[in-house]
C-alpha positions as CSV (number, residue, x, y, z in Angstrom):
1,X,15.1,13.3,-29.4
2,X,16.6,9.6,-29.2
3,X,17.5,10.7,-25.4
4,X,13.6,10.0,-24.7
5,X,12.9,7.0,-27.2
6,X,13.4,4.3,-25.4
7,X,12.3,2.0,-28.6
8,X,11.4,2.4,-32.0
9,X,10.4,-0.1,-34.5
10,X,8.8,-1.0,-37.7
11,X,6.7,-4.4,-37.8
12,X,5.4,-6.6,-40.7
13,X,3.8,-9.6,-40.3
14,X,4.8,-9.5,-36.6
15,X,8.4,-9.6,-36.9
16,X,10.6,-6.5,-36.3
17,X,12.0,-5.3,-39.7
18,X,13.6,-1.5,-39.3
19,X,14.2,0.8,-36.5
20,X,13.7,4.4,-37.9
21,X,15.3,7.5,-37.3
22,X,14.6,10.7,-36.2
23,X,11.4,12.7,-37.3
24,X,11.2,12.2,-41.0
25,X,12.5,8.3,-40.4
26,X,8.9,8.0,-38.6
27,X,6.7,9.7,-40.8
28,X,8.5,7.6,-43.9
29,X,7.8,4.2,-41.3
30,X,4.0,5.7,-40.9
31,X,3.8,5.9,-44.5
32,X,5.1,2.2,-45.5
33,X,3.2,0.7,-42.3
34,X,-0.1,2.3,-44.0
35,X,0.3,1.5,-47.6
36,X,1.0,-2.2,-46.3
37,X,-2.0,-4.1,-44.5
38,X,0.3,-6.3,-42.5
39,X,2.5,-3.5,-40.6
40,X,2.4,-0.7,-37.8
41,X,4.9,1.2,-36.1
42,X,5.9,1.1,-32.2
43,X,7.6,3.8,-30.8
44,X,8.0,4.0,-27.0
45,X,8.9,7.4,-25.1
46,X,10.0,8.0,-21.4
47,X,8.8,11.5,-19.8
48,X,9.4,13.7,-22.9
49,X,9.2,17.3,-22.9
50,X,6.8,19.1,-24.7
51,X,8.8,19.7,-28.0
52,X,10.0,16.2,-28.3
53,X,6.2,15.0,-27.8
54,X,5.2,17.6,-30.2
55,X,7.1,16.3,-32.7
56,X,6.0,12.9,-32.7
57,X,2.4,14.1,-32.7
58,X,3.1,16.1,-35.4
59,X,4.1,13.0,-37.0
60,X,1.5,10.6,-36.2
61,X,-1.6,13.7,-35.8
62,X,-2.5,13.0,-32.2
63,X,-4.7,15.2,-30.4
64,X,-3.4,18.2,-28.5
65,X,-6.1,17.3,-25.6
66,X,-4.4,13.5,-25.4
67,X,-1.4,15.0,-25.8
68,X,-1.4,17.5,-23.5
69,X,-3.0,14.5,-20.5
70,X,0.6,12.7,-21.9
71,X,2.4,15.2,-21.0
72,X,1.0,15.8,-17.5
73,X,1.4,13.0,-15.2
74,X,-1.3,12.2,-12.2
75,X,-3.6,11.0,-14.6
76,X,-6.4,8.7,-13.9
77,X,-6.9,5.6,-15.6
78,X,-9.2,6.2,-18.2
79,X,-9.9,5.3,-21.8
80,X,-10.7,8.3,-24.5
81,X,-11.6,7.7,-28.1
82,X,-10.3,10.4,-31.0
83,X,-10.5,10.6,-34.4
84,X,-7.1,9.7,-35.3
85,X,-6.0,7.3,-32.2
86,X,-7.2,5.4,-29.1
87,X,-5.9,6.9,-26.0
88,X,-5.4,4.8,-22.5
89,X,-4.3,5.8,-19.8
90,X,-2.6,3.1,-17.1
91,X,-0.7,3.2,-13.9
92,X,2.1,0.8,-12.8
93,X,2.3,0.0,-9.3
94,X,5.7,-1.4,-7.8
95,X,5.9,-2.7,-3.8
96,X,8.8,-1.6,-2.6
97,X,9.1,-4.6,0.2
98,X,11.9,-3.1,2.6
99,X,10.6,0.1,2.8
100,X,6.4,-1.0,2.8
101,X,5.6,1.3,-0.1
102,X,3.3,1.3,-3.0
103,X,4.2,3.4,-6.0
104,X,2.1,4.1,-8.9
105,X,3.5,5.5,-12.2
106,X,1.7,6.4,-15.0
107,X,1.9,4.6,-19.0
108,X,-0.1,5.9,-21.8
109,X,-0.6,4.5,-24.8
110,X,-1.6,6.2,-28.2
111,X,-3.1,3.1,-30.7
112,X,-3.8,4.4,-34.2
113,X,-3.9,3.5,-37.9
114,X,-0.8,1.8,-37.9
115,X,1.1,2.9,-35.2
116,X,1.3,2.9,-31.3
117,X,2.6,5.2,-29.2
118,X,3.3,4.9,-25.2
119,X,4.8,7.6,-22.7
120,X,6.1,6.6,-19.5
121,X,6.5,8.2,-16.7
122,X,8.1,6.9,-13.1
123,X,10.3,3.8,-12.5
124,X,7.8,1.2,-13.2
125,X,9.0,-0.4,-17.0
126,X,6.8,-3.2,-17.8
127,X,7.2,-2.2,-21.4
128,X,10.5,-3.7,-22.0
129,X,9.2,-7.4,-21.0
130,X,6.3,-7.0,-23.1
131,X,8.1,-6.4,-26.5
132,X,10.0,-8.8,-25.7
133,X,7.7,-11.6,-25.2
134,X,5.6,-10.0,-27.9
135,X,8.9,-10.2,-30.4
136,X,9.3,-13.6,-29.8
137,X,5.4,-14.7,-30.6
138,X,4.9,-13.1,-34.1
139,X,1.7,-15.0,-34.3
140,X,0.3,-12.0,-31.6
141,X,2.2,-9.1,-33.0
142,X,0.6,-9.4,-36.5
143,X,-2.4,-8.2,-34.5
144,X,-1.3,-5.0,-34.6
145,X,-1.8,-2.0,-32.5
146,X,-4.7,-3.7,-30.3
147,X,-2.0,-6.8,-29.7
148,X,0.3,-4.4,-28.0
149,X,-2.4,-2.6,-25.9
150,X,-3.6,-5.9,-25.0
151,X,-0.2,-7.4,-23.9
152,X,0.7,-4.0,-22.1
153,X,-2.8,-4.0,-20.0
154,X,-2.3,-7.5,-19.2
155,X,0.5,-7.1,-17.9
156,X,-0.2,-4.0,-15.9
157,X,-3.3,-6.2,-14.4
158,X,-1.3,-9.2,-13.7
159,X,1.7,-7.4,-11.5
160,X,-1.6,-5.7,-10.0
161,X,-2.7,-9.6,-8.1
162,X,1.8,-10.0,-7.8
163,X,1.4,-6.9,-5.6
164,X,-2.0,-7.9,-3.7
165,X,-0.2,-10.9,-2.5
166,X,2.9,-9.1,-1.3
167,X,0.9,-6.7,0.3
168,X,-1.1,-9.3,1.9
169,X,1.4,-11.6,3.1
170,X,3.2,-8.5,5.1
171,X,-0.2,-7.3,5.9
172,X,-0.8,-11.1,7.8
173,X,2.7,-10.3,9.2
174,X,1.2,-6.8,10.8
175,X,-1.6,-8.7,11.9
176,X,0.3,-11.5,13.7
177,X,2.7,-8.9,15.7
178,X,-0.7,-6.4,16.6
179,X,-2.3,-9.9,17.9
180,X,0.7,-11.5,19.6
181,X,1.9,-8.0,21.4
182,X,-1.8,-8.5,22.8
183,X,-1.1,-11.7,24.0
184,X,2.1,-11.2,25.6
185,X,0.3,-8.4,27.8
186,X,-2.6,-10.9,28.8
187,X,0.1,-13.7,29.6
188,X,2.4,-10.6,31.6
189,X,-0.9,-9.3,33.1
190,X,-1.7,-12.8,34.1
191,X,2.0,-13.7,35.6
192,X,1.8,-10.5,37.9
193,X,-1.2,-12.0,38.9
194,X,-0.2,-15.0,40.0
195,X,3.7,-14.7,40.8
196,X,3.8,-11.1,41.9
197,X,6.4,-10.1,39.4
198,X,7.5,-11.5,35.6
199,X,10.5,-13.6,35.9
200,X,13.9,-12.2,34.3
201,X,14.8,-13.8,30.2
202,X,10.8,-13.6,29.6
203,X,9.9,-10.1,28.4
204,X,11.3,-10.5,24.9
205,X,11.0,-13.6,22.8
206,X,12.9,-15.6,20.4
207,X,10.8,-13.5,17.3
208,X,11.9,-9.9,18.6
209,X,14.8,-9.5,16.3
210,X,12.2,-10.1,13.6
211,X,9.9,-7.9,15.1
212,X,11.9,-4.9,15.5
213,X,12.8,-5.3,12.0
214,X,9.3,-5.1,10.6
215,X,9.1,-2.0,13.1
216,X,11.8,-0.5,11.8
217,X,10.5,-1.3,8.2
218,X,7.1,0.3,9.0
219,X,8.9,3.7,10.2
220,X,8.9,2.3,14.2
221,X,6.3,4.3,16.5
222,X,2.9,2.8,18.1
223,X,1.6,0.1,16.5
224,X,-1.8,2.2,15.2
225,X,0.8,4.4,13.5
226,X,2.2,1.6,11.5
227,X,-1.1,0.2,10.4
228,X,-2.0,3.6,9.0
229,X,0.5,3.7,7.1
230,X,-0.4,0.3,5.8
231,X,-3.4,1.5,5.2
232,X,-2.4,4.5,3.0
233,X,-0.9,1.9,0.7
234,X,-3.7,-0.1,0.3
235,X,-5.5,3.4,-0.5
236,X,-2.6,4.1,-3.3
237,X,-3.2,0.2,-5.0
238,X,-6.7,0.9,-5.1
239,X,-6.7,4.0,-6.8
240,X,-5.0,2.9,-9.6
241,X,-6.6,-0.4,-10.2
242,X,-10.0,0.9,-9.1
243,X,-10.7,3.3,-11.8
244,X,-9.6,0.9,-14.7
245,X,-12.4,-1.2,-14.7
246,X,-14.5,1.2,-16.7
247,X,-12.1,1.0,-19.1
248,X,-11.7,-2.4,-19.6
249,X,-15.3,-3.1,-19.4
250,X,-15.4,-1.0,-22.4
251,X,-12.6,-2.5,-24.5
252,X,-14.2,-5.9,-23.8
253,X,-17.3,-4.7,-25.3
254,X,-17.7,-3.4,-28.7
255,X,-18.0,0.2,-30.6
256,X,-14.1,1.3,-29.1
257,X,-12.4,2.1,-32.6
258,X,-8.9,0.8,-33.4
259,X,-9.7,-2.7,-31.6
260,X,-10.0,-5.6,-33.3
261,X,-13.5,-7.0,-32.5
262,X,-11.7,-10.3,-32.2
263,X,-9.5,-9.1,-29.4
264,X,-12.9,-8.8,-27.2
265,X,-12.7,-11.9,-25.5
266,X,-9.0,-11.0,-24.6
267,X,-9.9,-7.6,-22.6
268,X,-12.6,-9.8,-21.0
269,X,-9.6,-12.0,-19.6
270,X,-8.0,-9.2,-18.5
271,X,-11.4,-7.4,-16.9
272,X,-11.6,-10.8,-15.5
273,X,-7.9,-10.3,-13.9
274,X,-8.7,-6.6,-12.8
275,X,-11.8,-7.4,-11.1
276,X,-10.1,-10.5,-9.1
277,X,-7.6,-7.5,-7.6
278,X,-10.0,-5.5,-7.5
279,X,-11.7,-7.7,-4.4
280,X,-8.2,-8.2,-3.2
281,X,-7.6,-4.8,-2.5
282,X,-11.0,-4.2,-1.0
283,X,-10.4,-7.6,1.2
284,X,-7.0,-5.5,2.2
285,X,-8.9,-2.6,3.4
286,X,-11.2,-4.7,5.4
287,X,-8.3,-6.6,7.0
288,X,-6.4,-3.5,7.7
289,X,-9.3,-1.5,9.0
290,X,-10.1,-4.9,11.4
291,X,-6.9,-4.8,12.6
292,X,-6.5,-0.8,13.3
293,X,-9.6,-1.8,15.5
294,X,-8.3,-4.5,17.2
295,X,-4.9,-1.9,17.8
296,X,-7.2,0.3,19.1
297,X,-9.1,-1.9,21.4
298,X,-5.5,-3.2,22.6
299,X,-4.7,0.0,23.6
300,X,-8.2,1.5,25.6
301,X,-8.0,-2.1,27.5
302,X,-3.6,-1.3,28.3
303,X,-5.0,2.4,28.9
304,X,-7.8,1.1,31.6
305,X,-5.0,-1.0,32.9
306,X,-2.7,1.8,33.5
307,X,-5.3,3.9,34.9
308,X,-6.2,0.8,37.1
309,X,-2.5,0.5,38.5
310,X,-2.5,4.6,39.1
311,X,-5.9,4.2,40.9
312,X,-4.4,1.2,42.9
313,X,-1.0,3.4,43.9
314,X,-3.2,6.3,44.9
315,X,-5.4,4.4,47.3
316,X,-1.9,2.7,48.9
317,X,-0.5,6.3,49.1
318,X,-3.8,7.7,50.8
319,X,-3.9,5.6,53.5
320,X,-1.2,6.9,55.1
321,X,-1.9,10.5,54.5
322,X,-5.3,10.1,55.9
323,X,-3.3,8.8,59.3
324,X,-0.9,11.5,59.5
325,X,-3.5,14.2,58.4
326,X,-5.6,13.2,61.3
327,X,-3.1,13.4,64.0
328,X,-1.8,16.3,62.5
329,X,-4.2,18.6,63.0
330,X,-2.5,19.8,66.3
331,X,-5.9,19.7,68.6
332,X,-5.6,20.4,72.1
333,X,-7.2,17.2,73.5
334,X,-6.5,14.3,71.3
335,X,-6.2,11.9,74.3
336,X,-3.5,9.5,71.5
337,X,-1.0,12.0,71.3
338,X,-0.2,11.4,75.3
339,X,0.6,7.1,74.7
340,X,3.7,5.9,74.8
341,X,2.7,3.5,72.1
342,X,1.0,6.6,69.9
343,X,4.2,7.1,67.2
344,X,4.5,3.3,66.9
345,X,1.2,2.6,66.3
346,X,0.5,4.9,64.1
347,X,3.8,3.6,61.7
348,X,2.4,0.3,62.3
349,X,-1.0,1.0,61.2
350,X,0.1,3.0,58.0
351,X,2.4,-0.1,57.3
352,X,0.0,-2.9,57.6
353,X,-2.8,-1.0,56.3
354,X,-0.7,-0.2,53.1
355,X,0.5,-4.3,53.3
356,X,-3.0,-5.8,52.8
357,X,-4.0,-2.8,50.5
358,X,-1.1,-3.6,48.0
359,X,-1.8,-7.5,48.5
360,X,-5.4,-7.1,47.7
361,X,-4.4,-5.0,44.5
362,X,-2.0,-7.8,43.5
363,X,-4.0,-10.5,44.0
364,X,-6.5,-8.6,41.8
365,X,-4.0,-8.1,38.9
366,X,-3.7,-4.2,39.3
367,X,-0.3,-4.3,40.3
């Protein structure tokens, strides 16, 4: 059982006083944080099974529906009132930078008569931090229970806006390399153009070491590819901060048993925080959804381009099999055949005809 607790302690008057033991070491704490006005027990568990959570709600009389949504991760965020405890349900989300991944985990939080109880499951451990900082502001702690599920959903929110803006500056990096690949094909497009050819040294830049890092970050591939993938992230932030503002509406308001009325304007801070990542992430999703478009349009205009240079090719290429079709037909009285000049001619006209045709393409920006 102390395999899964990650903490365990009695408080009184906001300062730690005793770490219990085992079963009946919580139910005694339960007991003397009760019969005192100015305690409650916090005991925090990491992805117990269902015996070892059984036994602590045996202990503290949580209900087997909360328990059993404890137990089972892929929860939404939600908030559900019992009779006995307050149970709220929030998900963690960590950016991993190198690899462009968002992961949510899961935290739920049992707050009671006295006590508070919070599962974890995943990497994400912004518990540790938060007793901590709580420990050292006893003026907070003496709260009680709806202290610590104010301090926890605050800082849940807040990492929320920390990941927004990493998330956005890597998403202004996507944008800048979608934009700039586009501009290196106008100003190649426009060389051929005018100089018949790109000149050697100038089809990579200074940046490309930087570039094919992000690409290689993003999984390499087209660039469409990589902003989808992008874009399934952004989809991941947003389901876990999306659904929380019900709950936090409703812990800002009043009628939610086991919070302190006075705690009200405290949820509104954090409903406050929510809702600013809440527009982030739908600003995201915008921006990404711009810039698959502007992918996308990149590549129909390098497609028409391709199919322009194919086109020009073909029409170079049918010139002279229009010439040696005709005088290939093997007619008795085709009065060219008999010249002495015929063969030459007939190279000469395929080569000049297939000159100006390919100098009218270039100077057209086909070729």
């Amino acid at each position: 059982m102390r395999d899964v607790i990650v903490d365990c302690a009695l408080y009184r008057n906001g300062r730690r006083t005793a770490d219990p033991a085992g079963t009946a070491g919580l139910r005694d704490a339960l007991a003397q944080a009760r019969a005192a006005d100015d305690a409650f027990l916090w005991i925090g568990l990491y992805e117990p099974t269902d015996a070892e959570l059984a036994e602590v709600s045996d202990a503290f009389g949580l209900h087997p529906l909360a328990v059993e949504d404890a137990l089972r991760a892929h929860q939404r965020p939600k908030l559900e009132p019992y009779e006995d405890a307050l149970f709220l349900v929030l998900k963690p989300v960590t950016y991993d930078d190198a690899r462009g991944r968002v992961t949510a985990d899961e935290l739920m939080l049992f707050a009671g008569d006295s006590f508070v109880v919070t599962v974890r499951h995943g990497a994400a451990d912004p518990l540790g931090a938060v007793r901590d900082r709580l420990e050292r502001d006893p003026a907070m702690l003496e709260h009680g229970p709806t202290a610590v599920l104010y301090a926890v959903s605050d800082a849940v929110v807040d990492h929320y806006l920390e990941v927004a803006s990493e998330l956005r500056a890597d998403l202004e990096e996507l944008e800048d390399e979608v934009l700039a690949l586009g501009q290196r094909r106008a100003r190649a497009a426009a060389r051929r153009g005018r100089n018949g050819r790109l000149r050697p040294g100038r089809s990579r830049g200074r940046g490309a070491a930087g570039r094919d890092a992000r690409r290689a970050r993003n999984g390499g591939g087209h660039a469409a590819e990589r902003i989808y993938a992008f874009k399934r992230q952004v989809l991941e932030f947003r389901r876990a901060c999306g659904p929380l503002a019900e709950p936090m509406a409703r812990l800002a308001g009043s009628g939610v048993p086991f919070v302190h009325r006075r705690a009200r304007p405290f949820f509104r801070d954090v409903s406050d925080h929510l809702t600013r990542a809440g527009e982030q992430v739908e600003a995201l999703d915008r921006l990404v959804s711009d810039i698959l478009s502007a992918s996308l349009a990149q590549t129909g205009v390098r497609q028409n381009d391709d199919i322009r240079r194919i086109s020009a090719w073909a029409a170079i290429v049918a010139l002279p099999t229009l010439v040696s079709g005709v005088y290939g037909m093997n007619f008795t009285h085709m009065p060219e055949l008999e010249w002495a000049w015929a063969y030459p001619a007939a190279l000469l006209l395929m080569a000049s005809g297939c000159l100006v045709l390919y100098r009218f393409f270039r100077r057209r920006g086909w070729l």
